[in-house]
C-alpha positions in Angstrom: -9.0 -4.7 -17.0 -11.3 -4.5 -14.2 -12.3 -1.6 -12.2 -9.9 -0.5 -9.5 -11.0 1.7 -6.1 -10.4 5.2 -6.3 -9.4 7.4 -3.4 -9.4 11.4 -3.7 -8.1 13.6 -1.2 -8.0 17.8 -1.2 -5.2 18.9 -0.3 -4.9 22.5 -0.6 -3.0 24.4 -3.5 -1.1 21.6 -5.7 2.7 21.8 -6.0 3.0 22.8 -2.4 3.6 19.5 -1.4 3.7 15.9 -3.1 1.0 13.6 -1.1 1.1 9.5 -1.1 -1.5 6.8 0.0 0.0 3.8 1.8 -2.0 1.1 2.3 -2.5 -2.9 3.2 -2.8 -3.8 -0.4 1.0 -2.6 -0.8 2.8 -3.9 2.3 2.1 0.2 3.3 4.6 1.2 0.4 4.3 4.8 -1.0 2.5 4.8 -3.8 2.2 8.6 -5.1 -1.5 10.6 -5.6 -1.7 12.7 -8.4 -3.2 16.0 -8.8 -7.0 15.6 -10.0 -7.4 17.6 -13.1 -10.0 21.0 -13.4 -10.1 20.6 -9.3 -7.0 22.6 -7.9 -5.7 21.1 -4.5 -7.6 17.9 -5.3 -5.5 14.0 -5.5 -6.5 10.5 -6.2 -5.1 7.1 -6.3 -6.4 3.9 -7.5 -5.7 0.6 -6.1 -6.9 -3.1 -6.8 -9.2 -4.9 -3.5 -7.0 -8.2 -2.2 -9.3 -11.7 -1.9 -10.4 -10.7 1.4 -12.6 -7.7 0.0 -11.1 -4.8 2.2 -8.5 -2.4 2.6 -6.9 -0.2 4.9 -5.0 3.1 4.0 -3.8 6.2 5.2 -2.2 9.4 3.4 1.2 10.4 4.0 2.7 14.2 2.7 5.9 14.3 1.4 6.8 10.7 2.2 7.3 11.7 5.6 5.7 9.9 8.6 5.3 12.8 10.5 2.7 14.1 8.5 0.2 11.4 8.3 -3.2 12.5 7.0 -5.5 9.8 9.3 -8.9 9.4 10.4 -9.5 10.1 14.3 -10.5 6.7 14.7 -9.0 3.4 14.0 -10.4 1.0 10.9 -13.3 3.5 10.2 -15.6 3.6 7.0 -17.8 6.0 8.5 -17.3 9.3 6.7 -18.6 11.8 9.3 -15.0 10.6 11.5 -13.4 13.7 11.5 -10.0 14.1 9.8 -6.6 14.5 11.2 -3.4 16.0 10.2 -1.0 16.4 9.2 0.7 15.2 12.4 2.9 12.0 13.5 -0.7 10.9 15.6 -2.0 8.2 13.2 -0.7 5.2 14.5 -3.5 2.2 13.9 -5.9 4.9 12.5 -6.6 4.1 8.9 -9.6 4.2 6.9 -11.2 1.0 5.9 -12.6 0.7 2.6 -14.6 -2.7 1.1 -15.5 -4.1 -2.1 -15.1 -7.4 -4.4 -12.1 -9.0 -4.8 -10.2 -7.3 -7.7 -12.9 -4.1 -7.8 
């Protein structure tokens, strides 16, 4: 298999909540994070880069669009753009992630 992108996300003490990444590579379907082992409040999710080598993605608590976890600004890779949320305010703001088609 080949290597797939790997998103992690802290959260705050698991079990509280159940957190999802939704992105361009699924049509923006839930797909769930899971709880990172030996890292308490910690989740990840892997995905697979499309042909045209970048991806878009937000993180959603509790499937619930209200509490989107977003960057402040829209298509960003830079990691010093502060993050927001939970809050219904992350319309068009999603962080952008490249790589090689299939990474």
């Amino acid at each position: 298999p080949l290597p797939a992108k790997s998103i992690q996300h802290g959260c705050g003490k698991q079990g509280a909540h159940s957190y999802y990444i939704t992105g361009s590579w699924s049509a923006w379907n839930f797909q769930m994070m899971v709880p990172v082992a030996h890292d308490d409040g910690m989740y990840e999710a892997t995905f697979r880069m499309s042909a045209r080598g970048y991806e878009e993605f937000q993180i959603v608590r509790d499937r619930d669009m209200t509490q989107v976890i977003h960057p402040a600004e829209a298509r960003t890779t830079d990691a010093t753009v502060p993050v927001r949320g939970p809050d219904n305010m992350g319309s068009g703001k999603h962080w952008l992630v490249s790589g090689a088609e299939f990474e």
